[in-house]
VOPAGU-2260 file (C-alpha; in pm, 1 decimal, decimal comma):
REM VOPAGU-2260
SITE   aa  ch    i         X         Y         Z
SITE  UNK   A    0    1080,2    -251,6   -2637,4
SITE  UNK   A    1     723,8    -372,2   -2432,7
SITE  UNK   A    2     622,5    -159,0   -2181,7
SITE  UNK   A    3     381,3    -213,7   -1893,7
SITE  UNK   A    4      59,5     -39,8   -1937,7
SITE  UNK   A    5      -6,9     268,7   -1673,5
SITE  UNK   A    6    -399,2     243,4   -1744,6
SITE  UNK   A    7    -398,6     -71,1   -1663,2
SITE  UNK   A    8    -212,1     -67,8   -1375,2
SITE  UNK   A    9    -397,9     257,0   -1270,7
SITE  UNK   A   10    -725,4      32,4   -1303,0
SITE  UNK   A   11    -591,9    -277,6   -1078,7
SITE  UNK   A   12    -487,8     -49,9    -769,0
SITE  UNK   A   13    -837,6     124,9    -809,2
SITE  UNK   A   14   -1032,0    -179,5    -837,1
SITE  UNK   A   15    -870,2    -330,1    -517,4
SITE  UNK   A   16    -902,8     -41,9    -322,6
SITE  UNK   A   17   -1242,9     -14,2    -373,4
SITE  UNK   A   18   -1277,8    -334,2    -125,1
SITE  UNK   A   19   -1246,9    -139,5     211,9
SITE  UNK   A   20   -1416,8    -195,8     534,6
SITE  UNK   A   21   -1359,9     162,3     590,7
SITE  UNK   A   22   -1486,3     331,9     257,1
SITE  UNK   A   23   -1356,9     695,5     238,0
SITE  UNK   A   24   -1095,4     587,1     585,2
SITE  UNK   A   25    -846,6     483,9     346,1
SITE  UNK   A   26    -807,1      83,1     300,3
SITE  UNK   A   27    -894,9    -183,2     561,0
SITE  UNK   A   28    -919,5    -545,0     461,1
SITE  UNK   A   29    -828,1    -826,5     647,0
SITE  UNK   A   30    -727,9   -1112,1     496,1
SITE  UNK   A   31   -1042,9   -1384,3     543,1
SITE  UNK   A   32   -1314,4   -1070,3     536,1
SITE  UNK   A   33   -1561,5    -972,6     301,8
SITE  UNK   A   34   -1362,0    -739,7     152,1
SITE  UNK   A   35   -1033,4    -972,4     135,6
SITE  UNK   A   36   -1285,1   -1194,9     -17,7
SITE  UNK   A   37   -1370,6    -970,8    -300,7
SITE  UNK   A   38   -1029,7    -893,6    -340,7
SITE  UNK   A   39    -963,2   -1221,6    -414,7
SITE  UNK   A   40   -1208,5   -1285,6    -691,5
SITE  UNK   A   41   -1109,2    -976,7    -884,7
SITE  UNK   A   42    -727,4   -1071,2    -842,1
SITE  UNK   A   43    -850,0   -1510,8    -955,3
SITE  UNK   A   44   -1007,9   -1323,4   -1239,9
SITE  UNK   A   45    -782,3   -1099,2   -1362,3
SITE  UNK   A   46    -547,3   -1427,2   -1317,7
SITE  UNK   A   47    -773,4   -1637,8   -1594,9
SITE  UNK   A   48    -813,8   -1348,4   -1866,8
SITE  UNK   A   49    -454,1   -1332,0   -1842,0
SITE  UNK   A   50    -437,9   -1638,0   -1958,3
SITE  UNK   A   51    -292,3   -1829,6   -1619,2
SITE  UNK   A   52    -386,1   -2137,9   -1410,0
SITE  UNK   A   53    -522,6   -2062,5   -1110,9
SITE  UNK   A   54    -570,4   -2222,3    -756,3
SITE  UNK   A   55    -572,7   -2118,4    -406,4
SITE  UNK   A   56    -389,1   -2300,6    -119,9
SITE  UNK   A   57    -497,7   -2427,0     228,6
SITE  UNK   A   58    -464,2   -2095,7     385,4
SITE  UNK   A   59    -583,0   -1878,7      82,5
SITE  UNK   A   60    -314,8   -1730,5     -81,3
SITE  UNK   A   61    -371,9   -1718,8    -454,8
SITE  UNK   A   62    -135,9   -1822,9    -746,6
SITE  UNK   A   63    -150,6   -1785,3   -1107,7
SITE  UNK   A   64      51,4   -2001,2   -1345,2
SITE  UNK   A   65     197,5   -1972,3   -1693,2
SITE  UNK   A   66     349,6   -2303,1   -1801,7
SITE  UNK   A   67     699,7   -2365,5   -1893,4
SITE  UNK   A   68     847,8   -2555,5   -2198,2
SITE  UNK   A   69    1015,3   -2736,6   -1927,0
SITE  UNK   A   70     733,1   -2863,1   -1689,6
SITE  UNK   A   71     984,0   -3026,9   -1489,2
SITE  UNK   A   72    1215,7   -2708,3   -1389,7
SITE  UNK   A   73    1123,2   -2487,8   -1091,0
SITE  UNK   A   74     897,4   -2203,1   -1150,7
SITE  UNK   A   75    1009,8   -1797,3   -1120,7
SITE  UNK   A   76     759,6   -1653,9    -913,4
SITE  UNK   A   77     611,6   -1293,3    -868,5
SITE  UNK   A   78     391,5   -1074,7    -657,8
SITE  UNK   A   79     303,9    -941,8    -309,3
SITE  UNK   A   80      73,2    -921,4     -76,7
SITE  UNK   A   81    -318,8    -821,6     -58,6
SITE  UNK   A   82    -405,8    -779,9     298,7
SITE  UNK   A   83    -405,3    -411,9     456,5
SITE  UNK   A   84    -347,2    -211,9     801,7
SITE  UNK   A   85    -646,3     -56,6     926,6
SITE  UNK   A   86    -713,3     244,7     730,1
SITE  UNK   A   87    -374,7     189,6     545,7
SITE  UNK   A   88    -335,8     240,1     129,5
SITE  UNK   A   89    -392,3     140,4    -192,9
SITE  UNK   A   90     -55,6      65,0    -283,5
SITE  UNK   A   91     106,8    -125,8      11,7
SITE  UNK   A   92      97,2    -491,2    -112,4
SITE  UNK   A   93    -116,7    -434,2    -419,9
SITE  UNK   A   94     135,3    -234,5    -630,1
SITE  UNK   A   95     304,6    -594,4    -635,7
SITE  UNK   A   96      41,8    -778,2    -699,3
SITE  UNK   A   97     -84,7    -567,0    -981,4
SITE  UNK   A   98     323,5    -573,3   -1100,8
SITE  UNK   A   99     252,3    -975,7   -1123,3
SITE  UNK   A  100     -82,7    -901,7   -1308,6
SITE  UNK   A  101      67,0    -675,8   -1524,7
SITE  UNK   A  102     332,4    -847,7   -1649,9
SITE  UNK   A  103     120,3   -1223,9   -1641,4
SITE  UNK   A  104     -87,9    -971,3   -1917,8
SITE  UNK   A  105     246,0    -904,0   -2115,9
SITE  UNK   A  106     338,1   -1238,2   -2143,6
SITE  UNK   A  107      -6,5   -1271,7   -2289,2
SITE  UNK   A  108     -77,4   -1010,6   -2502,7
SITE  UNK   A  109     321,9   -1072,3   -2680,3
SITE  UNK   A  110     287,6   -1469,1   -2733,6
SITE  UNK   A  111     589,7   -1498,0   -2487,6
SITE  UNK   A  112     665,9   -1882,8   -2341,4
SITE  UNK   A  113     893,3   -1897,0   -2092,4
SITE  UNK   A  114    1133,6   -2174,7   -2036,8
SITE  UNK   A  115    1047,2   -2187,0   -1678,3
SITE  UNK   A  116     749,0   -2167,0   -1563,4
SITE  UNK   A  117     556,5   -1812,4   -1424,3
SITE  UNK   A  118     409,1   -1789,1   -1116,4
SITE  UNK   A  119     198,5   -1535,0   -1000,7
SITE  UNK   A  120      91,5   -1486,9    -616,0
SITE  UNK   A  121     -87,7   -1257,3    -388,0
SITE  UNK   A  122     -61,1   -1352,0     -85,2
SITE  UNK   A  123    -233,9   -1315,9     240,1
SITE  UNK   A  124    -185,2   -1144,3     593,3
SITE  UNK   A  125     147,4   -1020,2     511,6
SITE  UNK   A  126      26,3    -694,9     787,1
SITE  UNK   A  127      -9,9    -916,8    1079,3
SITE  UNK   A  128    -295,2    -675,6    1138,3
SITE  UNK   A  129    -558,7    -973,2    1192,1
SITE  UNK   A  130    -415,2   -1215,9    1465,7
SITE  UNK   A  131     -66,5   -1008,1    1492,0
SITE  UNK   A  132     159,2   -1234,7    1389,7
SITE  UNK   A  133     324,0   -1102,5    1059,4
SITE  UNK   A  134     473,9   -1220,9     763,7
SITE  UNK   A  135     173,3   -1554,0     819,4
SITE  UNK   A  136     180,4   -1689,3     433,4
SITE  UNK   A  137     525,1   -1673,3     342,2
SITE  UNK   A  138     672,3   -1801,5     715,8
SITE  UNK   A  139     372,7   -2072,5     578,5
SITE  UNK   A  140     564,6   -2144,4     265,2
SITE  UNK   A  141     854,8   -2175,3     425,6
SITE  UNK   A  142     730,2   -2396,1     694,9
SITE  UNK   A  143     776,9   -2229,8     967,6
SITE  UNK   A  144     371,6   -2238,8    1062,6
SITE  UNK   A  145     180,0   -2508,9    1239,8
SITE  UNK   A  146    -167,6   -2605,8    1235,5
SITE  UNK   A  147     -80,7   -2527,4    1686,8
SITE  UNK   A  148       3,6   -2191,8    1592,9
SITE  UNK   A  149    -291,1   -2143,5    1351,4
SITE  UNK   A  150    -506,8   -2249,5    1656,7
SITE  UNK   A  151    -345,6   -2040,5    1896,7
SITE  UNK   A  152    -277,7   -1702,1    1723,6
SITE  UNK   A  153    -670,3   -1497,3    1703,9
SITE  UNK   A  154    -827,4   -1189,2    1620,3
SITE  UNK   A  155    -947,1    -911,9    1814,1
SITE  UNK   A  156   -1269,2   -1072,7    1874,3
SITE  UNK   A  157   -1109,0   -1364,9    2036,0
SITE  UNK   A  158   -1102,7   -1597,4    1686,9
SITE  UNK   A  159    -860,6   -1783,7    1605,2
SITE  UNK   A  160    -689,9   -1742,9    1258,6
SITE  UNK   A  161    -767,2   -2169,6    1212,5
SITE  UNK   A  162   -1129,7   -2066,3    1236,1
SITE  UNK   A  163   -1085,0   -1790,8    1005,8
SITE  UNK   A  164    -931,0   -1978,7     740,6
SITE  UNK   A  165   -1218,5   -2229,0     813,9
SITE  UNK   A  166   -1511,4   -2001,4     795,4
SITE  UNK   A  167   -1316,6   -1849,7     476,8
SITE  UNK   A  168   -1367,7   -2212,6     275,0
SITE  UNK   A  169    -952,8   -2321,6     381,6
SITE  UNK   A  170    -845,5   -2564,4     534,2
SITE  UNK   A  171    -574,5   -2499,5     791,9
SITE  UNK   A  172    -558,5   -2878,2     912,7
SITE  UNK   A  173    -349,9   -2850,8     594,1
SITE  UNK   A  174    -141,2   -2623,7     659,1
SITE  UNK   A  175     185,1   -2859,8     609,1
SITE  UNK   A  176      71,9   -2877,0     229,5
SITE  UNK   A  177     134,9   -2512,5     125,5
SITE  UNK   A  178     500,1   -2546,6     220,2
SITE  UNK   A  179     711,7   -2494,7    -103,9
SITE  UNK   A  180    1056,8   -2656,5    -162,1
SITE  UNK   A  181    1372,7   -2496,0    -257,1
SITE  UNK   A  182    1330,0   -2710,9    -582,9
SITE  UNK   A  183     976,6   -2573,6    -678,3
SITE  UNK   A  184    1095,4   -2220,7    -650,0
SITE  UNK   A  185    1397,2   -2103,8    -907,3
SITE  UNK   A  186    1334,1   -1685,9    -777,7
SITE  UNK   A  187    1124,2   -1477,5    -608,8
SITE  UNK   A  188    1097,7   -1106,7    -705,3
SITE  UNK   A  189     853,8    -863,4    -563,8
SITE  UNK   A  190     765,4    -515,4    -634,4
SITE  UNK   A  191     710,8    -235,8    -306,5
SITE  UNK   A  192     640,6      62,8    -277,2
SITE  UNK   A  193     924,5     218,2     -48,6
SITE  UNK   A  194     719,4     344,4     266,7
SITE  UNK   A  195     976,7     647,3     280,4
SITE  UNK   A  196    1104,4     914,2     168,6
SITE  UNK   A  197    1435,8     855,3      17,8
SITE  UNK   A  198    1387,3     780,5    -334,9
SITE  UNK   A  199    1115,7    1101,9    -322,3
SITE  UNK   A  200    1405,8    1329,7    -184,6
SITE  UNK   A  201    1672,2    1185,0    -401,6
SITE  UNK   A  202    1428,3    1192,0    -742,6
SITE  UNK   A  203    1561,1     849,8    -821,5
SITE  UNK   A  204    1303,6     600,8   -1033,0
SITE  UNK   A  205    1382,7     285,9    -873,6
SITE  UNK   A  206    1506,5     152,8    -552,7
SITE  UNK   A  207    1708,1    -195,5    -579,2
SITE  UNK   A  208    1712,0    -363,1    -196,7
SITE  UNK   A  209    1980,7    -546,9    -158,6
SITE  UNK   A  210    1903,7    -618,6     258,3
SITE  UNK   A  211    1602,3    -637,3     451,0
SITE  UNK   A  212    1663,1    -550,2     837,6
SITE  UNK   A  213    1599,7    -772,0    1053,0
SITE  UNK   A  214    1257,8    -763,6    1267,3
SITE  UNK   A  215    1110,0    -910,2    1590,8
SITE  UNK   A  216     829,2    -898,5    1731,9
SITE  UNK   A  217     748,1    -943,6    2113,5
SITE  UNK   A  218     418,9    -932,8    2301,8
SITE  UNK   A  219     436,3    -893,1    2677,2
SITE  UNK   A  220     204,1    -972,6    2914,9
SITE  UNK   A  221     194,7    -764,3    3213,0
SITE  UNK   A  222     -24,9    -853,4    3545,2
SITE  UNK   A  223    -113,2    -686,1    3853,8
SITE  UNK   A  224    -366,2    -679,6    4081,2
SITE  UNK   A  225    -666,7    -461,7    4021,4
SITE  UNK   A  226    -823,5    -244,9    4280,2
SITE  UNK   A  227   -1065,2      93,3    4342,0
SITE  UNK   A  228    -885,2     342,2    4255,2
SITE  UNK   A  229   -1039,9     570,6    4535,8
SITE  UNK   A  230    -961,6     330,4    4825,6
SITE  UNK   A  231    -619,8     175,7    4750,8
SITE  UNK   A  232    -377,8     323,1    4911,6
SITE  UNK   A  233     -54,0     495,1    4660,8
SITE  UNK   A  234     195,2     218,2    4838,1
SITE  UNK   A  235     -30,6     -82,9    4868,0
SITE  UNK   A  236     -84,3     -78,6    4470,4
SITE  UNK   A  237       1,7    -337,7    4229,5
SITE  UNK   A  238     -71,1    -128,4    3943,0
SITE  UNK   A  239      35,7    -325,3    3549,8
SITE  UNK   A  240      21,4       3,6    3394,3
SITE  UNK   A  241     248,9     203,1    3561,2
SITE  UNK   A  242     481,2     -67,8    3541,1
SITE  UNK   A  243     444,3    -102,9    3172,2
SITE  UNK   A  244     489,4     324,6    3133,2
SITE  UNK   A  245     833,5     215,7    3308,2
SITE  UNK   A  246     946,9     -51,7    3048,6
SITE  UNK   A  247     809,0     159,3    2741,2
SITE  UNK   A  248     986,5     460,1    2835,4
SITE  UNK   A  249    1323,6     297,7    2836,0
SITE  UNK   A  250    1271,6      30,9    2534,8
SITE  UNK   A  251    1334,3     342,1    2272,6
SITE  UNK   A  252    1667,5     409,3    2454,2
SITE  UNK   A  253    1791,5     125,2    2374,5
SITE  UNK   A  254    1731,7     121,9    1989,3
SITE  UNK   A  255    1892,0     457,2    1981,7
SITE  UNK   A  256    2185,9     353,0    2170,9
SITE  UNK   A  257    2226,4      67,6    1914,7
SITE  UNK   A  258    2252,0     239,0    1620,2
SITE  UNK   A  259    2301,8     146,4    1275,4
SITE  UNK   A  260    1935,3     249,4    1189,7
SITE  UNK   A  261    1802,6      37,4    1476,0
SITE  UNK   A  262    1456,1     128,5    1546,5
SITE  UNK   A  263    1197,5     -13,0    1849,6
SITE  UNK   A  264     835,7      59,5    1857,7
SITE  UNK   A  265     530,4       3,9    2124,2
SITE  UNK   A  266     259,0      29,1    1894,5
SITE  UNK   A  267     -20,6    -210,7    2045,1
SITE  UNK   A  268    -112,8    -122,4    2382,3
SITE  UNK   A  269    -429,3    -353,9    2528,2
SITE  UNK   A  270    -543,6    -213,0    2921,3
SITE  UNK   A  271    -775,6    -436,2    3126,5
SITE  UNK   A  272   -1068,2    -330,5    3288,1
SITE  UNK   A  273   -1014,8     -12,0    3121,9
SITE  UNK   A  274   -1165,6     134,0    3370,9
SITE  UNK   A  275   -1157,8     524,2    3465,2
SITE  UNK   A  276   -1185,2     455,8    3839,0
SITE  UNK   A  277   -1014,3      69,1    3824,4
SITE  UNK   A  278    -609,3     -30,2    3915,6
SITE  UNK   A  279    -516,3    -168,9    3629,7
SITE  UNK   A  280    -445,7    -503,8    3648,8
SITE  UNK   A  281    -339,1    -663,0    3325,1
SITE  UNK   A  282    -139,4    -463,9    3030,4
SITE  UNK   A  283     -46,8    -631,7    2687,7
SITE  UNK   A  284     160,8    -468,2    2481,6
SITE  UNK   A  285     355,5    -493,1    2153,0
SITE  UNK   A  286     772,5    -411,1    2086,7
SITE  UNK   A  287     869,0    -459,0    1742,6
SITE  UNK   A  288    1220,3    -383,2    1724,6
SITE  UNK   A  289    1420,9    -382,4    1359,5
SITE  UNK   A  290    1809,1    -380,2    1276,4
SITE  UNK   A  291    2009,4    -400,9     969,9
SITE  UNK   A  292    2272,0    -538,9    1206,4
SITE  UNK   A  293    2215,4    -909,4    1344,0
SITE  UNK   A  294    2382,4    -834,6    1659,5
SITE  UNK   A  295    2250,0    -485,0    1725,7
SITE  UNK   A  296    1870,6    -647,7    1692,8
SITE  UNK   A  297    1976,2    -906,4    1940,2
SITE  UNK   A  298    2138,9    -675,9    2192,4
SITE  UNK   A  299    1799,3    -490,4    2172,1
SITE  UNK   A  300    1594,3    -745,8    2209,6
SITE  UNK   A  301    1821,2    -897,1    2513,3
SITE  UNK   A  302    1833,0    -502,1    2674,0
SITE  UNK   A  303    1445,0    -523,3    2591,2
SITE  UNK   A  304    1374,0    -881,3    2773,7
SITE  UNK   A  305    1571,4    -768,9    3096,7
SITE  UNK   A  306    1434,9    -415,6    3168,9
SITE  UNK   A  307    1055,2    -553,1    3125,2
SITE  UNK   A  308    1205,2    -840,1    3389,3
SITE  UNK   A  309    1350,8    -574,1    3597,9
SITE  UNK   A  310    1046,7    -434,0    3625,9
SITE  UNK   A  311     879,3    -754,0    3751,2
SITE  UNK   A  312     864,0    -685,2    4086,9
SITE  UNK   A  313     577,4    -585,2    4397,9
SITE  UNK   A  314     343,8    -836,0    4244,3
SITE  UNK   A  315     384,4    -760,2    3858,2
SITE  UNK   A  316     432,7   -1085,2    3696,6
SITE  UNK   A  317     575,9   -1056,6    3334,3
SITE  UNK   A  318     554,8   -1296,2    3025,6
SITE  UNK   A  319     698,0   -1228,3    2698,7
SITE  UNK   A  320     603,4   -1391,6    2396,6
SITE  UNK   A  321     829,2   -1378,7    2077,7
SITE  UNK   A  322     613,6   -1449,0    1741,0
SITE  UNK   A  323     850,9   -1318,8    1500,7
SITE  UNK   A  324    1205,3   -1305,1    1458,4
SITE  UNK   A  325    1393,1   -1309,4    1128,6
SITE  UNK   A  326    1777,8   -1207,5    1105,6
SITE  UNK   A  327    1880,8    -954,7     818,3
SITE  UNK   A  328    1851,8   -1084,9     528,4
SITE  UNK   A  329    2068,6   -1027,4     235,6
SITE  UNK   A  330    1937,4   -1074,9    -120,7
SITE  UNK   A  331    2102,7   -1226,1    -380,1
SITE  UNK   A  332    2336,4   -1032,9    -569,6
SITE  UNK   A  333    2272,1   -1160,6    -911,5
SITE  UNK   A  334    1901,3   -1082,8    -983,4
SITE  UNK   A  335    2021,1    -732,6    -833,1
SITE  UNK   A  336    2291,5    -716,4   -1106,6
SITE  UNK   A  337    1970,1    -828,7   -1329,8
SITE  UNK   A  338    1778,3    -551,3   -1267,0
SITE  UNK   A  339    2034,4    -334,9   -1245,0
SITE  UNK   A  340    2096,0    -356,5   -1602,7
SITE  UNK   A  341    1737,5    -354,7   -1702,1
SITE  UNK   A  342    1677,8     -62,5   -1487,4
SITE  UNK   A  343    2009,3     114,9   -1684,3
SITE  UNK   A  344    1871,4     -38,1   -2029,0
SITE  UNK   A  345    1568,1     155,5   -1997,8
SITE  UNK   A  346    1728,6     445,7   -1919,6
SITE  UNK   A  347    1608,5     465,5   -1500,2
SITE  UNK   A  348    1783,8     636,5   -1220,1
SITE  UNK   A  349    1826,5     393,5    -975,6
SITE  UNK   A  350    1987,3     347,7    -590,1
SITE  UNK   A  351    2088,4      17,4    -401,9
SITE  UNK   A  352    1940,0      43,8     -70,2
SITE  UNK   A  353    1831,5    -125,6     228,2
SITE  UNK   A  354    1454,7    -207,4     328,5
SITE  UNK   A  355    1368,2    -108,9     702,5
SITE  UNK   A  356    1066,8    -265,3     651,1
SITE  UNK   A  357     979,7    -674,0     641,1
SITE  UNK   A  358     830,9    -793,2     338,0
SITE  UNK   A  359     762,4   -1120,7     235,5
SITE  UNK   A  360    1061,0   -1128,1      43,1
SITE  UNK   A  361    1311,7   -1177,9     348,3
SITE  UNK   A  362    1152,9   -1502,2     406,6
SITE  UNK   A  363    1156,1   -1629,4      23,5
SITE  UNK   A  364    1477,7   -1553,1      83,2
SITE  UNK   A  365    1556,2   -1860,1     288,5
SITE  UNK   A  366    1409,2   -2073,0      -7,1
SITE  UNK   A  367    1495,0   -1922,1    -339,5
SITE  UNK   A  368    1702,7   -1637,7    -493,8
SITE  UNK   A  369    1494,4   -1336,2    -425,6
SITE  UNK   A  370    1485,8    -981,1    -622,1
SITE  UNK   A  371    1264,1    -617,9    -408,9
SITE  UNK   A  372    1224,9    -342,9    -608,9
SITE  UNK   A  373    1106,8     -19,8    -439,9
SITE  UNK   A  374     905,1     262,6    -629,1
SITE  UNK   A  375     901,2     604,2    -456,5
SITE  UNK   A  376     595,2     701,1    -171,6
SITE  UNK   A  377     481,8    1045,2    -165,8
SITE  UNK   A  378     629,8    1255,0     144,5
SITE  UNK   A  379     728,1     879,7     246,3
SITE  UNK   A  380     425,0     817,2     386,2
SITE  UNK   A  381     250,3     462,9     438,2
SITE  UNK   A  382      10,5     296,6     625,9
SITE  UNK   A  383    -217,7     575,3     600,1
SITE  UNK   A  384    -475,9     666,4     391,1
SITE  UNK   A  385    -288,1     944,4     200,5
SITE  UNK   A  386     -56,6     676,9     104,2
SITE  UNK   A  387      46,7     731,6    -271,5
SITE  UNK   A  388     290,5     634,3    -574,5
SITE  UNK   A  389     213,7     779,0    -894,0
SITE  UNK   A  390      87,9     479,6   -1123,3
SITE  UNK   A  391     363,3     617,5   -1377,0
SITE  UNK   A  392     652,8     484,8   -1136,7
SITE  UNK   A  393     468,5     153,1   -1095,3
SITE  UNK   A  394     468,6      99,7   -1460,5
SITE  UNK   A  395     847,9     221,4   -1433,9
SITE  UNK   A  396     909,5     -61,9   -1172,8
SITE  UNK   A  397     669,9    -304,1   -1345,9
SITE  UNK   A  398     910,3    -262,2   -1678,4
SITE  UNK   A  399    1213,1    -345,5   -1469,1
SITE  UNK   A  400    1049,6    -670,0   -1374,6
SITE  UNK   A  401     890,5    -775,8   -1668,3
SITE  UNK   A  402    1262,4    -745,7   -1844,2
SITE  UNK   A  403    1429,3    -920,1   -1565,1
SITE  UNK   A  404    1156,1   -1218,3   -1530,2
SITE  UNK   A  405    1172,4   -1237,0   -1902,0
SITE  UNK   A  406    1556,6   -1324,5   -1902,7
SITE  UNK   A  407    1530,5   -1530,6   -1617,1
SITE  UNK   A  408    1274,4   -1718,1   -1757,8
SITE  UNK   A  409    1431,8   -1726,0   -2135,4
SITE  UNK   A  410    1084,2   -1633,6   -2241,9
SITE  UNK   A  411    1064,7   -1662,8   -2607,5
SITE  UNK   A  412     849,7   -1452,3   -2900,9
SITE  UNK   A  413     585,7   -1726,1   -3069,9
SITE  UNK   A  414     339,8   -1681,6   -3380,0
């Protein structure tokens, strides 16, 4: 039976996370950066020795593809994202890119043609972390980004993500052209590592998803008047930031009210002046709120809109944007009865379970049948530079794939 090689593997993740704005900080590269720039020429080249096509689209993700005996049938694709969290890990995004490296290599190295055709990807600002609006590329594929947004959404330094791409050698007047049909797309599996602890706890190998909660993600906009902070009087104050305290501290409430593993989170907090001895008068903060239930993530976000609302009042003037929003998504059932089997073929503990985090997958999923495999994190921990997955599990994971692709492909042995 092939195997995935754990050298290999081990070499990939290395290799990537040795391009890190922050070297010895754990990983940070953004997506059009230097670093996600030399990223992407390791990943292109890794692409040709393996023995794939390879071009980049307007916006920069990266695809890799093994031709089909049947040029005219849709391709099965593969792979994650490259793009990090400041000072995140090695193995958020990467582990699934190296999985599509890996088994592109296998395909390779054992003469296998597949009936469909192979696609490899690693796509870009998955994290959000540049312009904050996550899940960019694949809501891109799916077309659900225009060239409006592109120009509106920027950076901490005030650039937008248009100029970005620009600057990067894309072109996001394009942006229309990366959108991929239903028809060009037969599956989409990708391979994660979990970002908690349950697999860990539970010793299990591999972690079959068979829903990804659903997510939002709202940034409000909240504006006072600003003042001296030594001559204002306590009642005469318009003061964002102790308006904003009042929203945060009830916006967790509400999750935990919900239930059913809903979860809300201020995790991006901007003050303006920032001054020590200045009222505050502008606050812009982030709520991302995630359900596995469609109604409990609306009755969240509803509870959420109406106490920051509430709290619009004495001068405070609230605005709330909402840049993400994708229902639960449920993934299809037969590529998880695929790699069930492949998982019990080669002898693997495994678990069904359900992702609380988004992942490009959930919006494949509105285009093609899509597959997530999990591999276990150490303690659970992600998004951090102690992140970790031994590379032995990856190659466990990587194994389930390969098998799984294989069938669905009806790759066949040549001389």
């Amino acid at each position: 039976m092939i195997h995935a090689n754990t050298d290999r593997i081990q070499q990939h993740i290395e290799h990537i996370a040795a391009f890190t704005a922050t070297p010895g900080q754990g990983t940070t590269r953004m997506s059009y950066s230097p670093q996600g720039k030399q990223a992407r020429e390791y990943i292109k080249a890794q692409m040709q020795a393996a023995g794939l096509t390879v071009r980049e689209d307007a916006i920069g993700n990266i695809f890799g593809k093994l031709a089909g005996k049947d040029a005219s049938l849709p391709c099965v694709m593969i792979g994650s994202h490259f793009d990090s969290v400041p000072n995140g890990g090695a193995f958020d995004g990467p582990a699934g890119v190296v999985m599509g490296l890996e088994i592109a290599t296998l395909f390779h190295e054992h003469k296998l043609t597949p009936h469909y055709p192979l696609e490899i990807v690693a796509l870009v600002e998955e994290e959000g972390a540049s312009f904050g609006r996550g899940l960019l590329a694949s809501c891109a594929i799916a077309g659900k980004v225009t060239l409006d947004e592109l120009n509106t959404l920027c950076d901490s330094q005030g650039v937008s993500a248009a100029t970005r791409m620009t600057e990067a050698g894309f072109n996001p007047e394009a942006v229309n052209s990366v959108i991929r049909t239903p028809q060009s797309i037969k599956a989409f599996i990708e391979l994660h590592i979990e970002q908690g602890p349950v697999l860990e706890q539970s010793g299990t190998d591999i972690g079959l998803v068979d829903t990804i909660v659903g997510i939002t993600q709202l940034v409000v906009t909240v504006t006072g008047k600003a003042g001296h902070a030594g001559t204002t009087p306590m009642d005469s104050r318009q003061d964002a930031l102790v308006a904003t305290s009042k929203m945060i501290a009830q916006i967790g409430d509400f999750a935990r009210q919900a239930g059913e593993a809903t979860v809300a989170t201020v995790g991006k907090l901007q003050v303006f002046p920032n001054g020590a001895n200045v009222i505050p008068n502008k606050v812009v903060f982030t709520v991302d709120i995630r359900s596995k239930s469609g109604d409990k993530l609306n009755q969240v976000i509803e509870q959420t809109k109406q106490c920051i609302q509430q709290n619009s009042v004495e001068g405070i003037i609230c605005h709330i944007e909402q840049p993400l929003y994708v229902q639960p998504t449920p993934l299809n059932a037969a590529i998880h009865q695929k790699l069930q089997k492949h998982s019990d073929q080669l002898g693997l503990s495994s678990q069904t379970m359900v992702s609380g985090a988004g992942h490009d997958a959930m919006i494949f999923a509105g285009i093609c049948d899509v597959g997530l495999v999990f591999v276990p994190s150490r303690d659970g921990l992600s998004h951090h530079p102690d992140e970790w997955t031994d590379y032995e599990q990856i190659q466990k994971g990587v194994d389930v794939i390969f098998h799984t692709v294989k069938e669905i492909t009806e790759a066949t042995q040549h001389d």
